[in-house]
C-alpha positions in Angstrom: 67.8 5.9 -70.0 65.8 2.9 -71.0 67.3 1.3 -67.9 65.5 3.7 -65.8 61.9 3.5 -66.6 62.6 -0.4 -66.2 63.9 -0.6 -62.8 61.2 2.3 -61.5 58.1 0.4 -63.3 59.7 -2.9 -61.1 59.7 -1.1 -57.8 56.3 0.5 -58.8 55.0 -3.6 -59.1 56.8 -5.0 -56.5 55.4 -1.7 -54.3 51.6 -2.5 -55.3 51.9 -6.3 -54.6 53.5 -5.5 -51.2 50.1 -3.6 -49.8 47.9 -5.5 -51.6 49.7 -8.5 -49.4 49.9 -6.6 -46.6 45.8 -5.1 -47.2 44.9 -8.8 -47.8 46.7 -9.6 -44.2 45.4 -7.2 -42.2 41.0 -7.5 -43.3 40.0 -9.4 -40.4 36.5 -10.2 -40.3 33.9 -10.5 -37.1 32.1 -13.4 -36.1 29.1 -14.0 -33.8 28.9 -17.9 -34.2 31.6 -20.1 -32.7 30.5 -23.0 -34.9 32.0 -20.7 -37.9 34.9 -19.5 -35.9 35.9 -23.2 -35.1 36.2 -23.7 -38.8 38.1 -20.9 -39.8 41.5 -21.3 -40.2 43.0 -17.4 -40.2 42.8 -14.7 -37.6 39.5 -13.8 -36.4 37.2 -11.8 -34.0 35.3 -13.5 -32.2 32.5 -11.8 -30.1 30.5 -13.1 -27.2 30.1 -12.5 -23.4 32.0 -14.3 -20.7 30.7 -17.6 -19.2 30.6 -16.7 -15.5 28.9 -20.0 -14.5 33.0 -21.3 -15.4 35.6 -19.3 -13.8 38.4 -18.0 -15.3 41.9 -19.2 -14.4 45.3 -17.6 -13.9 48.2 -19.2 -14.9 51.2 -16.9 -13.4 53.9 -19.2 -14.5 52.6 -19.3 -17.8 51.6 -16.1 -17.9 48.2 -17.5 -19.6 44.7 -16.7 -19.0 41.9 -18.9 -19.6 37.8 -18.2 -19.6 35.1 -19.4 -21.3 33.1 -17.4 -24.2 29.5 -18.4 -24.9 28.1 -16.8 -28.5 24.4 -15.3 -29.6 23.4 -18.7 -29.9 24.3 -20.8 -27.1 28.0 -21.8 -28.6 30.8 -22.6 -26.1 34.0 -21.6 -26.9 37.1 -21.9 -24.2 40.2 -18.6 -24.7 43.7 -19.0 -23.6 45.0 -15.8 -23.8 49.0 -15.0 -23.5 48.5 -12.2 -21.3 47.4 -11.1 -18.0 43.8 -9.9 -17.5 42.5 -7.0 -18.6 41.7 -4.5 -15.6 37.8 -4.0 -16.4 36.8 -8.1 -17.3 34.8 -8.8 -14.6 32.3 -6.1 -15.6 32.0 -6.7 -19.1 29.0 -6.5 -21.1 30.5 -8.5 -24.0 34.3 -9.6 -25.2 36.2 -9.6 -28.3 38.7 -11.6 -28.8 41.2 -11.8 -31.8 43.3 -15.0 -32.6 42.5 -18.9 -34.5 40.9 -21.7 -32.8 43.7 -24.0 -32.8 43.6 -27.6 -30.6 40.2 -27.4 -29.0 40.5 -23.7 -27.8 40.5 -20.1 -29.5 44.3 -18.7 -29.2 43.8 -15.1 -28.2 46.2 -12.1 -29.5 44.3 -9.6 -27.8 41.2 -9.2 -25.7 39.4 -6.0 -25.9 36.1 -5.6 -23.2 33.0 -3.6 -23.7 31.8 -2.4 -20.2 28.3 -1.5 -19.7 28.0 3.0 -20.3 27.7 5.0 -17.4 24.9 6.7 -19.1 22.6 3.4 -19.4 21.6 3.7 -15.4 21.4 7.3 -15.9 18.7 6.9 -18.5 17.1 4.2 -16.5 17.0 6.3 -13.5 15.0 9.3 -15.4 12.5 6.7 -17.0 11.8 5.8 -13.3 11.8 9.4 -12.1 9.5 10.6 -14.9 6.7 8.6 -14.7 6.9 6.7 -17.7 
């Protein structure tokens, strides 16, 4: 009987150090300066706008693509992102990006796009019809 209450108090521990592992693993934090993103060495997300004065590139081979991120402050970053483009890039309003910045260049996992609301001209259009 003993026996029991032994082996279910272990799989209760190991259970409990397992999420708190897997909790620890999966609290990825934000970041709007690249200068702090360069120096981190674990998954982040990075958020910026797209540098359209630098084009993207394409790599079809590869199946890469590559842009340029500038931060809040001025910060440069390049992406290389395993992955084709995302359909609504081009009109983003800002870009996250999770991955490390690894050998010069931030290692995407994902790219996720903020496009500007359909509502914004709406309300811009009724300021200009109102008078205001």
């Amino acid at each position: 009987m003993k026996n029991k209450y032994v082996f279910g108090g272990f799989i209760i521990v190991v259970f409990l150090g397992l999420m708190a592992y897997l909790f620890t693993q999966s609290n990825i934090k934000y970041e709007s300066n690249f200068a702090t993103v360069m120096k981190e060495n674990k998954t982040v997300r990075a958020t910026g706008s797209w540098l359209r004065d630098k084009s993207y590139t394409i790599d079809k081979d590869n199946r890469t693509f590559s842009f340029y991120m500038t931060d809040d402050h001025g910060n440069q970053m390049k992406v290389v992102y395993n992955g084709t483009i995302p359909n609504n890039f081009e009109s983003a309003k800002s870009v996250v990006v999770t991955g490390q910045y690894q050998n010069g260049y931030f290692h995407a996992n994902s790219i996720l796009t903020k496009c500007p609301s359909k509502y914004e001209s709406q309300s811009a259009k009724d300021v200009k019809t109102s008078g205001i």
